[in-house]
C-alpha positions in Angstrom: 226.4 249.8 -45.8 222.9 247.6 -45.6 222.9 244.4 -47.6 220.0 245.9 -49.4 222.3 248.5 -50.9 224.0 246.1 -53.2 223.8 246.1 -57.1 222.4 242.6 -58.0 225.7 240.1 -58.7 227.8 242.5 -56.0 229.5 240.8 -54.1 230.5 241.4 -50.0 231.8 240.3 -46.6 229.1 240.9 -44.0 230.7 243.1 -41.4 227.8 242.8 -38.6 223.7 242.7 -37.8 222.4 246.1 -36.7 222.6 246.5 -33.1 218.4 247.5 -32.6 217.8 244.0 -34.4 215.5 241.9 -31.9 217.5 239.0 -30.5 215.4 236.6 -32.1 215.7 237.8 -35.6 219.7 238.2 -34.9 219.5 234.7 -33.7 217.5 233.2 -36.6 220.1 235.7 -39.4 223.0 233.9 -37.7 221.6 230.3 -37.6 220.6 230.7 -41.9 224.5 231.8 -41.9 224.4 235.6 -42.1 227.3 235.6 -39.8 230.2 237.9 -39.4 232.8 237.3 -42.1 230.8 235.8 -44.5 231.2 236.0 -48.2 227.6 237.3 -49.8 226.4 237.9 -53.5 223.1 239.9 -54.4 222.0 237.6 -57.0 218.6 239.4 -57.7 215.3 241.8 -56.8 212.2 241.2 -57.1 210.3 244.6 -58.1 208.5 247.3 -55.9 211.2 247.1 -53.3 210.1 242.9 -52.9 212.2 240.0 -51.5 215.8 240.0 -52.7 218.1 236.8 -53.2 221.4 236.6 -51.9 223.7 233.3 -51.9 225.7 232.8 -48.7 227.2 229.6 -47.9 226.7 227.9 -51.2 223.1 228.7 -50.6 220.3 231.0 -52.2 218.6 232.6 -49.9 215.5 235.3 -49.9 215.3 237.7 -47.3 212.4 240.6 -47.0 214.2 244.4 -47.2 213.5 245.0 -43.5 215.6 242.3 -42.9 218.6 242.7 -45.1 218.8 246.3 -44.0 219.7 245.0 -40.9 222.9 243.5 -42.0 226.0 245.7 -42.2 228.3 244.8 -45.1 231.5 245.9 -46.4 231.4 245.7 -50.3 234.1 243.7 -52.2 236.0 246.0 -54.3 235.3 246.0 -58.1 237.7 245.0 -61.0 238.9 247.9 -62.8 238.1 247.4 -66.3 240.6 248.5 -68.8 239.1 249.8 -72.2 239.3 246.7 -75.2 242.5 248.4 -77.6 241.2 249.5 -80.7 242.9 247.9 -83.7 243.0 250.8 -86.0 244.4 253.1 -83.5 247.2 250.5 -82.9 247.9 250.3 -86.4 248.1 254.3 -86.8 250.4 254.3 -84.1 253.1 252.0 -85.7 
């Protein structure tokens, strides 16, 4: 899935960089530490489809949507929340 794709405060491990990214641009993703096996958080969006900010290496880091669609990542999976008990239907069960 692109790295656009995620929900803001998703987290995910970056899998790869597209393979019809231009060498330069795959260079320049790997050297600001968009690199295979990395941990990555959507922290937020700007609106209209703007810039979006990630962190990555302790780091925040703002990246156009061109560009984070061309970075494959596999999304972490999400806790399973459990529904908060209800006190009164613990109490009409005893």
């Amino acid at each position: 899935m692109p790295l656009s794709r995620l929900a803001a405060g998703q987290k995910a491990t970056i899998e790869s960089i597209a393979s019809e990214c231009a060498e330069y641009i795959c260079h320049r993703l790997h050297m600001l530490g968009f690199g295979k096996g990395r941990d990555i958080t959507k922290i937020r969006q700007a609106p209209f489809g703007g810039p979006m900010i990630f962190q990555v290496c302790d780091v925040q880091m703002c990246l156009r949507r061109a560009q984070a669609d061309m970075i494959l990542v596999r999304p972490a999976p999400q806790p399973v929340s459990c529904p908060a008990a209800d006190p009164q239907l613990s109490m009409a069960a005893a």
